[in-house]
RODREN-707156 format. One line per 3 residues: their letters; for each residue x, y, z of C-alpha. Coordinates in Angstrom, 2 decimals. Layout:
a = X Y Z  ...
***
This chain:
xxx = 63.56 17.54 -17.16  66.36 16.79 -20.05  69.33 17.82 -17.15
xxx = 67.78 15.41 -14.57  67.33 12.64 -16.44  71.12 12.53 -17.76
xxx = 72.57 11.61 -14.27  70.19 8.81 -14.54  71.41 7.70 -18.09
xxx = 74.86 8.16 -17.26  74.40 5.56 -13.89  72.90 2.85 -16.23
xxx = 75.60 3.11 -18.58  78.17 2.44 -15.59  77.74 -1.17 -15.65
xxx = 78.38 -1.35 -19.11  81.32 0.56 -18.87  82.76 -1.95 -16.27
xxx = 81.95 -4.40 -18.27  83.94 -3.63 -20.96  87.23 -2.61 -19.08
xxx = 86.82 -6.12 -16.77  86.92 -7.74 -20.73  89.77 -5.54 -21.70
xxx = 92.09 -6.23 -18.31  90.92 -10.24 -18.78  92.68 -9.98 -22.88
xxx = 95.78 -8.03 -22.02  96.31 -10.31 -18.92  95.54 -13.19 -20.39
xxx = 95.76 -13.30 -24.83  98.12 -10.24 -24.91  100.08 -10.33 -21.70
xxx = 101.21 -14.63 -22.40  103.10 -13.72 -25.87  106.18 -12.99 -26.21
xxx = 106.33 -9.61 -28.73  109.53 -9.55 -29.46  110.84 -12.72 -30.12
xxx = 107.75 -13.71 -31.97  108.85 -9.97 -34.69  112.53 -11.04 -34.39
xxx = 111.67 -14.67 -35.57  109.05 -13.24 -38.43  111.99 -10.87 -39.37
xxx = 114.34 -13.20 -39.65  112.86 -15.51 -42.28  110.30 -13.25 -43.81
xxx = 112.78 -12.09 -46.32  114.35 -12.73 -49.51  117.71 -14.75 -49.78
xxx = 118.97 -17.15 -52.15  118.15 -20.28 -50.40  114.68 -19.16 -49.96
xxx = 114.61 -18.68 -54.34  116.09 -22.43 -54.38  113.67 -23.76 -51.66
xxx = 111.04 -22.32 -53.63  112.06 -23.61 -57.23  112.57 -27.24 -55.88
xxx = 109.11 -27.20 -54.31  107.54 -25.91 -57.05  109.40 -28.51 -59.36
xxx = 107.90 -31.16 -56.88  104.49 -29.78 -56.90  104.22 -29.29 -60.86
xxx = 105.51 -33.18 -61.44  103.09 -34.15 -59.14  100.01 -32.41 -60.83
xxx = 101.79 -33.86 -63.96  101.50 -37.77 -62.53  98.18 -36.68 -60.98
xxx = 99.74 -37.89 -57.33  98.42 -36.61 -54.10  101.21 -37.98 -52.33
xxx = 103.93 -35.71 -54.46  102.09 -33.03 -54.34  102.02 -33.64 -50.47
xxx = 105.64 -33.89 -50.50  106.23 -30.55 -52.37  104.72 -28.80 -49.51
xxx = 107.29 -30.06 -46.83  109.87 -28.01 -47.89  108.40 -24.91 -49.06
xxx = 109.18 -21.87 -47.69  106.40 -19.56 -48.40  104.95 -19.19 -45.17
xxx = 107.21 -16.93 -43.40  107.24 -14.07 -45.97  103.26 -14.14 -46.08
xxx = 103.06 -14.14 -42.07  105.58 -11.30 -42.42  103.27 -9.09 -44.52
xxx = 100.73 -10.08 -42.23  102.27 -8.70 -39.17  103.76 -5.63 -41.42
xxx = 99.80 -4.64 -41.91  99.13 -5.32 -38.33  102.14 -3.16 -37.17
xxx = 102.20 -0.86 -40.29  105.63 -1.48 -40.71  106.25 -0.36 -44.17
xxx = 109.89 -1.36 -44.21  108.90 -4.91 -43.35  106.14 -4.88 -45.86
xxx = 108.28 -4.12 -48.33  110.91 -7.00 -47.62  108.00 -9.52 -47.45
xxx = 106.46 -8.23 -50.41  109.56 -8.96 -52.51  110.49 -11.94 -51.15
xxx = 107.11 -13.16 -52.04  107.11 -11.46 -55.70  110.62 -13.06 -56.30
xxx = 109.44 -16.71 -55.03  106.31 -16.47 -57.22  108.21 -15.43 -60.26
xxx = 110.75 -18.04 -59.41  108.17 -20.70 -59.01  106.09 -19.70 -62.49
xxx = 109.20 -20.04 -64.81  111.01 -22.72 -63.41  107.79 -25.05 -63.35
xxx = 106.92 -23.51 -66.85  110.04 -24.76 -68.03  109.23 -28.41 -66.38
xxx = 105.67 -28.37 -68.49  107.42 -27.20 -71.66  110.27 -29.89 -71.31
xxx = 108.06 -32.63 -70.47  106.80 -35.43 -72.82  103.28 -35.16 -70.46
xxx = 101.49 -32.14 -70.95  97.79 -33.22 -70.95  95.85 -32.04 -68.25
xxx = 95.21 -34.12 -65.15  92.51 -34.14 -62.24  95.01 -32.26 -60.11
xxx = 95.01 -29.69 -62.21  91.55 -29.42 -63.59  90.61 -29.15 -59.71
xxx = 92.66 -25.46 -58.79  91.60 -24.11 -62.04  88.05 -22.95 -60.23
xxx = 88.27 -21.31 -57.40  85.41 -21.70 -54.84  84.43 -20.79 -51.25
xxx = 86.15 -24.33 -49.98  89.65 -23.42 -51.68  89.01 -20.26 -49.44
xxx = 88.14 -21.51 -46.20  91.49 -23.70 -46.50  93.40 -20.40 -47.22
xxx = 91.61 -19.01 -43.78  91.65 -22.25 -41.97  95.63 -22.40 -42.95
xxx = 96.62 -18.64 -42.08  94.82 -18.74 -38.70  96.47 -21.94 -37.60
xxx = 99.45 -20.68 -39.04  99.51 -17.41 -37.29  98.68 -19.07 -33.88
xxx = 101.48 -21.48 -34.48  104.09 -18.92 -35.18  102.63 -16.58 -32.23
xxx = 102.45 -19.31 -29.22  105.65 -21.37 -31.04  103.75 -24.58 -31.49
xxx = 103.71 -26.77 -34.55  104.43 -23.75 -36.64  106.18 -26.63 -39.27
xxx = 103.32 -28.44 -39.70  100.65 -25.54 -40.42  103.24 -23.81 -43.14
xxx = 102.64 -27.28 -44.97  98.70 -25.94 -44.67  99.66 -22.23 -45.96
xxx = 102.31 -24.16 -48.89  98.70 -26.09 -49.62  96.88 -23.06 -50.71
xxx = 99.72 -21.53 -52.71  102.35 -23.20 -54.44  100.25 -26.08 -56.35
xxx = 97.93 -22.99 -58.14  101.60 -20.79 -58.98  102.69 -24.18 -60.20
xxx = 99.31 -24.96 -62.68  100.17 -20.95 -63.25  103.37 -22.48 -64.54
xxx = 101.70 -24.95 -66.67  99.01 -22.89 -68.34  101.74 -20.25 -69.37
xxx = 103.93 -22.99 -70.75  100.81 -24.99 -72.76  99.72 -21.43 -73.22
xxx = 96.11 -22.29 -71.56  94.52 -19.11 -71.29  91.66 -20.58 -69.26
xxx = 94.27 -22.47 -66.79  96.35 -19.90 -66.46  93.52 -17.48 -65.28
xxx = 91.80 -19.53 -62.92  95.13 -20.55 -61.27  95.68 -17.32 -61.28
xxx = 92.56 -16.02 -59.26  93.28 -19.24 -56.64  96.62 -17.93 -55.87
xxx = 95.40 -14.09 -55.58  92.61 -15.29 -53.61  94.25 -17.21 -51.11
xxx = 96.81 -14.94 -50.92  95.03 -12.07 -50.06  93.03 -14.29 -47.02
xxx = 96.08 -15.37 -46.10  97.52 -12.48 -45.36  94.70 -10.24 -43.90
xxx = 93.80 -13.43 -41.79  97.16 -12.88 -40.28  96.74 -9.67 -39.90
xxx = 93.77 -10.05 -37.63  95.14 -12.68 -35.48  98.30 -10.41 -35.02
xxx = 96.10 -7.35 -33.69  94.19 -9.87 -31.63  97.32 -11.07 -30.03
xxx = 98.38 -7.42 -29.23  100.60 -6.84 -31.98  100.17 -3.24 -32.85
xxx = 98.25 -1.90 -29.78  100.67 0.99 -29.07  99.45 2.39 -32.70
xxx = 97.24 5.67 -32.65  93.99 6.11 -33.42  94.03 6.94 -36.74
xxx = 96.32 4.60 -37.69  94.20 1.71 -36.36  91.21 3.25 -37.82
xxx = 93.04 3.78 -41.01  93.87 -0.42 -40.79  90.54 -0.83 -40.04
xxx = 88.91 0.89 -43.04  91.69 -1.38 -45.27  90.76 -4.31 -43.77
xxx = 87.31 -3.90 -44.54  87.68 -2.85 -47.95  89.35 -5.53 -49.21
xxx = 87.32 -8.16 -47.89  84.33 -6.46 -48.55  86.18 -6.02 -52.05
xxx = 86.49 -10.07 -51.65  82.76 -10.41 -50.80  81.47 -8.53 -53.51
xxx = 82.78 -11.11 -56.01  82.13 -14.76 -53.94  78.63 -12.93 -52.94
xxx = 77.73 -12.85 -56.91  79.05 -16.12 -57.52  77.05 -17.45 -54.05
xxx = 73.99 -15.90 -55.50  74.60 -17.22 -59.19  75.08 -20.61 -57.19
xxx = 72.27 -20.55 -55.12  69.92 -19.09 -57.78  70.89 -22.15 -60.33
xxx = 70.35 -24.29 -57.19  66.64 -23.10 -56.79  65.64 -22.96 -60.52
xxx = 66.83 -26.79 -60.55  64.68 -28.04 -57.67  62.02 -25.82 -58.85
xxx = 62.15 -27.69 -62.33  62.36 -31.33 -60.21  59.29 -30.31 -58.42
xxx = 57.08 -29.19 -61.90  58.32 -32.49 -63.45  57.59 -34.79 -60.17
xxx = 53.67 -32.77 -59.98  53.23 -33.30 -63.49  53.92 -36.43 -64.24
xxx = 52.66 -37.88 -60.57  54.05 -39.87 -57.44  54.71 -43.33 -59.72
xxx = 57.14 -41.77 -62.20  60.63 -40.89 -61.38  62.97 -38.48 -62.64
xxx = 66.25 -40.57 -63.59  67.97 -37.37 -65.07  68.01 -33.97 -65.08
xxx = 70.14 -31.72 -66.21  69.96 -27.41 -66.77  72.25 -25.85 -68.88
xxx = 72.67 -22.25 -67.45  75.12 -21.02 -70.20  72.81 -21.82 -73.11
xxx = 70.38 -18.44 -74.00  67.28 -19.59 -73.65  67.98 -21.99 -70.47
xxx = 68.27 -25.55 -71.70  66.52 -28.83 -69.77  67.33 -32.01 -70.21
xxx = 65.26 -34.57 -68.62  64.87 -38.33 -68.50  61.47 -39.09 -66.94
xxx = 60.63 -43.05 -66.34  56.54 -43.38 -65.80  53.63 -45.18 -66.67
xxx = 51.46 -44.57 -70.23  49.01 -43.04 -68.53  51.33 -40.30 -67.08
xxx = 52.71 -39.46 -70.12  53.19 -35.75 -71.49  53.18 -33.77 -74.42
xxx = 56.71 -32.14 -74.21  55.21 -28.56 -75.75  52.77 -28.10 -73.12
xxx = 54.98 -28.78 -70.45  58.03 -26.69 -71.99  55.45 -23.25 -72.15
xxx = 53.94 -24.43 -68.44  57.67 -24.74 -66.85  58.37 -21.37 -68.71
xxx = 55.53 -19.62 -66.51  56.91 -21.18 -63.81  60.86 -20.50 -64.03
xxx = 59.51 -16.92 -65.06  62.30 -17.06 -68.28  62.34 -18.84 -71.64
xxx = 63.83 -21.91 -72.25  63.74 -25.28 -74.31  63.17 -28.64 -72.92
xxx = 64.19 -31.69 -73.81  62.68 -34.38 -72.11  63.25 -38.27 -72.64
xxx = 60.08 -40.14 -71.49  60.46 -43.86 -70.52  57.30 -45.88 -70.10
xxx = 56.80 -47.77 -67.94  54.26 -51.12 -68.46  52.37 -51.98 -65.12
xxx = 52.19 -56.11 -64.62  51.55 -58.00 -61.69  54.24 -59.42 -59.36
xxx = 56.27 -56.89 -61.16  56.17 -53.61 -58.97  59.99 -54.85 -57.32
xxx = 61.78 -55.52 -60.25  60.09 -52.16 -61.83  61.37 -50.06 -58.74
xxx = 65.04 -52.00 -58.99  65.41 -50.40 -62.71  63.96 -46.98 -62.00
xxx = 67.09 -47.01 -59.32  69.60 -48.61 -61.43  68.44 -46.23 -64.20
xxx = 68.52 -43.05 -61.50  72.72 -44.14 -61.02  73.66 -44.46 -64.45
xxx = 71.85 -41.03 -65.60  73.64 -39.57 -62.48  76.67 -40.96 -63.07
xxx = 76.59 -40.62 -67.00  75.95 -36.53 -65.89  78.89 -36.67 -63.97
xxx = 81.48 -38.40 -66.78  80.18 -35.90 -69.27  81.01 -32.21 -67.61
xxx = 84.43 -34.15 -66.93  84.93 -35.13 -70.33  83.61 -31.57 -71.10
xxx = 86.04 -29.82 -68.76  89.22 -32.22 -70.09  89.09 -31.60 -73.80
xxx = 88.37 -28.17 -73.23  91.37 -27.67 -70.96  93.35 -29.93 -73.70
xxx = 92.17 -27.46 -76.43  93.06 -24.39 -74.31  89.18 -23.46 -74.82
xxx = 86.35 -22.97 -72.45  83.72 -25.70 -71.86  81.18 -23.65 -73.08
xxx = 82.76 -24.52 -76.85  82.85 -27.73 -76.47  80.21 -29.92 -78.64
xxx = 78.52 -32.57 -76.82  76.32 -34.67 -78.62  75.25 -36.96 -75.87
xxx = 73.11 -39.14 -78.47  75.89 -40.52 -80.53  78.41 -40.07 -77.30
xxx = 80.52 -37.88 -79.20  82.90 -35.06 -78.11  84.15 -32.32 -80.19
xxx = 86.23 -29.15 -79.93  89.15 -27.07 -82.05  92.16 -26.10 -80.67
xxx = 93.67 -22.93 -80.43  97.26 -22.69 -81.09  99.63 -23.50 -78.52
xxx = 103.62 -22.45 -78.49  105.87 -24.60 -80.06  102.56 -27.21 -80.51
xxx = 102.99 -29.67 -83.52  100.15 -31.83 -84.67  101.79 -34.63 -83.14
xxx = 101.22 -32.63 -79.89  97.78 -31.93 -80.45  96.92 -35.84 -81.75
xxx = 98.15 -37.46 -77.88  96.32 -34.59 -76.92  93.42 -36.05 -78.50
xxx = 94.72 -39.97 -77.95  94.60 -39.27 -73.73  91.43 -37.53 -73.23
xxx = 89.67 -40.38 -75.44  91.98 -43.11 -73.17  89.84 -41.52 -69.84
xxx = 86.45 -40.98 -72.01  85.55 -45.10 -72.49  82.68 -45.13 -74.75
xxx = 83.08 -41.74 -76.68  84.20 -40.83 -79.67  86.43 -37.83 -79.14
xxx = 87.75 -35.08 -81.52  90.15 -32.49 -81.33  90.70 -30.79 -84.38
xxx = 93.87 -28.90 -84.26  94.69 -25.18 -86.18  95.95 -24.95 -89.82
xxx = 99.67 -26.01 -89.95  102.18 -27.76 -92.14  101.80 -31.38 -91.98
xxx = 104.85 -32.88 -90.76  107.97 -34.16 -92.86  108.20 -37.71 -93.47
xxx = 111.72 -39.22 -94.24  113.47 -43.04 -94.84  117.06 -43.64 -93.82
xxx = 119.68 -45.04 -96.23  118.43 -47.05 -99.50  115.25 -48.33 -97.30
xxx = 111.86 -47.67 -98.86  109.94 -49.41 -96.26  108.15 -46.67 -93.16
xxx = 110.45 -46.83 -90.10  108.43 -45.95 -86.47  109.10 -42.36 -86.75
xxx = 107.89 -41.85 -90.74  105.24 -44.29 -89.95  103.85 -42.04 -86.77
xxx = 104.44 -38.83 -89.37  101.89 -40.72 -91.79  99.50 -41.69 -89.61
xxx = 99.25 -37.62 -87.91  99.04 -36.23 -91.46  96.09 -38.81 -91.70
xxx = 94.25 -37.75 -88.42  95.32 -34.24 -89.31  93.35 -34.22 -92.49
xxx = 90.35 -36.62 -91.45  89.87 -33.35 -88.52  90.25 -30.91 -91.49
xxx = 87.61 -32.79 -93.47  90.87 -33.48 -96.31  89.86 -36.42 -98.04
xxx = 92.89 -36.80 -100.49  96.35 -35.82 -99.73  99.37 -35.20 -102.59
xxx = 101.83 -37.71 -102.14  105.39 -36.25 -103.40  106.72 -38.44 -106.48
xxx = 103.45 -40.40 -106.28  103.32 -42.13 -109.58  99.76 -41.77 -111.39
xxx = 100.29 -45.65 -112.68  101.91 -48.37 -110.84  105.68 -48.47 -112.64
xxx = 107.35 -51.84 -113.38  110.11 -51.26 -112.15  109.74 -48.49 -110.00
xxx = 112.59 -46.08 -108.42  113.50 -45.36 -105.00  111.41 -42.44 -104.74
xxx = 108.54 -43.59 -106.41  108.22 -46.82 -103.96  108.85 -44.81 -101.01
xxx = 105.77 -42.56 -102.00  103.87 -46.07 -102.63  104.37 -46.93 -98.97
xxx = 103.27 -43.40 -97.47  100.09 -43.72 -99.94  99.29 -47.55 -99.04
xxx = 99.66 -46.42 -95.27  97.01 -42.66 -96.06  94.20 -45.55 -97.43
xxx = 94.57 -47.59 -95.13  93.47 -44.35 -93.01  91.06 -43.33 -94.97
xxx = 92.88 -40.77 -96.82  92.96 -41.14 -100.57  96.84 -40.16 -102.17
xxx = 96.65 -38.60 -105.30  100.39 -37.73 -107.27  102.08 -34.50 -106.35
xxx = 105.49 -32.90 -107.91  108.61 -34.71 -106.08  110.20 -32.84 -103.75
xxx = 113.82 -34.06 -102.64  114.52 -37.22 -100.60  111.90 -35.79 -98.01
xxx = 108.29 -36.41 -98.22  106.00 -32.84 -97.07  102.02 -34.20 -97.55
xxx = 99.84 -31.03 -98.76  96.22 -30.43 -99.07  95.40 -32.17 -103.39
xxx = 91.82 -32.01 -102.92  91.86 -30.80 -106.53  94.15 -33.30 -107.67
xxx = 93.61 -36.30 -109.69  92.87 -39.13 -107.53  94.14 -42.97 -107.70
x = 92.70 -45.57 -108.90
***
């Protein structure tokens, strides 16, 4: 029975079978059998390697990029990307996988290690150099990599590899492929220069990230073009199996942070829909807000609805407990709302100009949040937010070659983009800085007075609420010397900041403040 029925099987796979050779003699004839092989490897060849105007290309482009994350401009950062180079040595190792052409591989792959080295210390030294340093919105945004910065790498690498293949607009697209790589080596640059651990790494994983699509992307487009076909089949098994282990490799990661994503995603609407039940169809929830990070889980919520809605916050923090299945704390706001007649229109025109600012108020505090914390070279996660008083606190770590002065515009820019909050940045233990007069002059010039005024915000963030004063006399002198009205200026300038001078031993014709907590203080 077995032996008659296989004749049958093997007619009904027949179709099939001519099927899939009609498909096969339709792609070599007309995908494969259209492209030009060799000129198409000749051109890759050519410009896929290293050579000293490919080093200088890439050091001016990543100069371009870096002052253009600096300035927070689009537009230069736009500009950087014309003339960068990178794409032709990432299509190369691209094709190399596709062809397993080690030799070519290993051209590409230098090229591309010397242009990314090149690019890190040349816009390092830019960062250190420059008189801006703080961290702008161009920068804060490729310091978290997420599945769009990915689909741009993938987007960019097939377009590229299509351009390069069919010789059509290939110019344009390497602009795409510069896109995903040079701005993340340059904030690469930046973080190592401000020594920002946190920018530096998630730069870091951009650039890996996009690299690695970039370049297996390529490598698929190349096979499906026909690049490689005359390879064994081992060898394209062997491709195969890499292929799929390093994006499954990819996957694994993104599919964690997808499901972290999407699991914060359902606790929130599941905590919108207990509050909405509970407190009924008349109340709205203006704000709402779930702190992931915090162990227990953290809600804050702003609830406007009427008296007779309202809700004792410990019964509903145990009931959305049971609910979310996990412990947590709630914190929950409750606005009532006083029924009138003729009212119900002007009620519903606050609950939505209440529902805007809360969102919008949300959305200005994980900003503010994410700034100081980049400016402190911290995560957000130890940054204090009290959102009561609208303050904003963190300490610094210590940066290279960082003075105070550093760390107080540090502190002067975020507050400039944070209207309305009091912001704090308290910097690490140092030596406050020098203060000196020119000539016979016992009056504060700009610099001295700038010295003063840091050692004052310096000690105010170090909870220092006297400071010795070098030749600070203990009683006002008639006729006092050179030194001792010189000190009499740097103390009237310290209260005047809140910082009480008390005497300290003289110390040359430069003034050092110190810590005289202990000291006797002025009158």
């Amino acid at each position: 029975m077995e032996q008659a029925r296989q004749p049958e099987a093997s007619e009904e796979s027949a179709p099939a079978r001519v099927q899939h050779l009609a498909l096969y003699r339709w792609w070599r004839r007309s995908v494969v059998g259209r492209v030009d092989h060799k000129a198409v490897l000749d051109r890759i060849q050519e410009d896929s390697g290293w050579s000293p105007r490919y080093a200088f290309m890439v050091m001016m482009s990543a100069g371009i990029a870096v002052l253009g994350l600096l300035l927070s401009s689009p537009a230069v950062v736009i500009g950087a990307m014309l003339i960068s180079p990178l794409m032709s040595p990432i299509l190369g190792l691209g094709f190399s996988l596709a062809l397993f052409d080690f030799s070519e591989m290993r051209r590409s792959l230098t090229a591309l290690a010397i242009g990314a080295v090149a690019a890190v210390v040349f816009t390092a030294l830019i960062v250190a150099l420059s008189p801006l340093q703080a961290p702008t919105a161009e920068i804060i945004a490729r310091t978290r990599p997420n599945l769009f910065d990915l689909a741009v790498a993938l987007f960019a690498a097939l377009a590229g590899t299509f351009a390069i293949i069919r010789g059509r607009g290939d110019t344009i697209v390497g602009v795409a492929i510069a896109t995903a790589l040079m701005p993340p080596l340059a904030v690469v640059g930046y973080g190592l220069a401000t020594w920002n651990m946190p920018v530096l790494g998630g730069a870091f994983a951009l650039f890996v990230t996009n690299f690695v699509t970039i370049a297996l992307s390529a490598t698929v487009m190349a096979r499906f073009y026909g690049f490689g076909h005359y390879l064994s089949s081992q060898q394209s098994w062997a491709q195969t199996f890499v292929l799929l282990f390093v994006f499954v490799g990819m996957a694994i990661p993104l599919g964690i942070s997808l499901r972290q994503i999407a699991g914060e995603t359902v606790t929130l609407n599941q905590t919108r829909t207990f509050l909405t039940q509970r407190f009924g169809a008349d109340a709205r929830i203006t704000q709402l807000d779930v702190d992931f990070d915090s162990k227990p889980l953290v809600v804050r919520a702003v609830v406007i609805a009427p008296r007779e809605s309202m809700q004792r916050s410990a019964g509903l923090q145990n009931d959305l407990a049971q609910r979310l299945g996990r412990p947590l704390k709630l914190r929950l706001d409750q606005v009532i709302l006083e029924p009138g007649a003729g009212a119900i229109e002007a009620q519903r025109e606050e609950l939505r100009q209440a529902g805007e600012a809360a969102s919008i108020e949300t959305q200005r505090i994980a900003a503010l949040s994410q700034l100081l914390a980049l400016s402190a070279g911290i995560g957000p996660d130890s940054v204090t937010i009290d959102r009561d008083h609208h303050r904003a606190m963190a300490t610094a770590v210590p940066l290279p070659g960082a003075t105070l002065a550093t760390y107080h515009i540090l502190e002067q820019r975020v507050a400039q983009q944070a209207d309305g909050w009091d912001v704090g940045l308290t910097p690490p233990q140092m030596a406050y800085p020098p203060i000196s007069f020119t000539g016979n002059d016992d009056q504060l010039d700009v610099v001295s007075h700038a010295a003063v005024l840091t050692s004052a915000w310096a000690a105010q963030r170090w909870n220092v609420r006297s400071l010795g004063v070098p030749g600070l006399p203990k009683t006002f002198p008639e006729a006092p010397s050179l030194s001792q009205r010189r000190a009499l200026s740097i103390a009237a300038l310290l209260r005047d900041n809140g910082i009480t001078p008390v005497p300290a031993p003289a110390a040359g014709s430069r003034f050092t403040l110190r810590t005289a907590e202990a000291a006797e203080e002025l009158p």
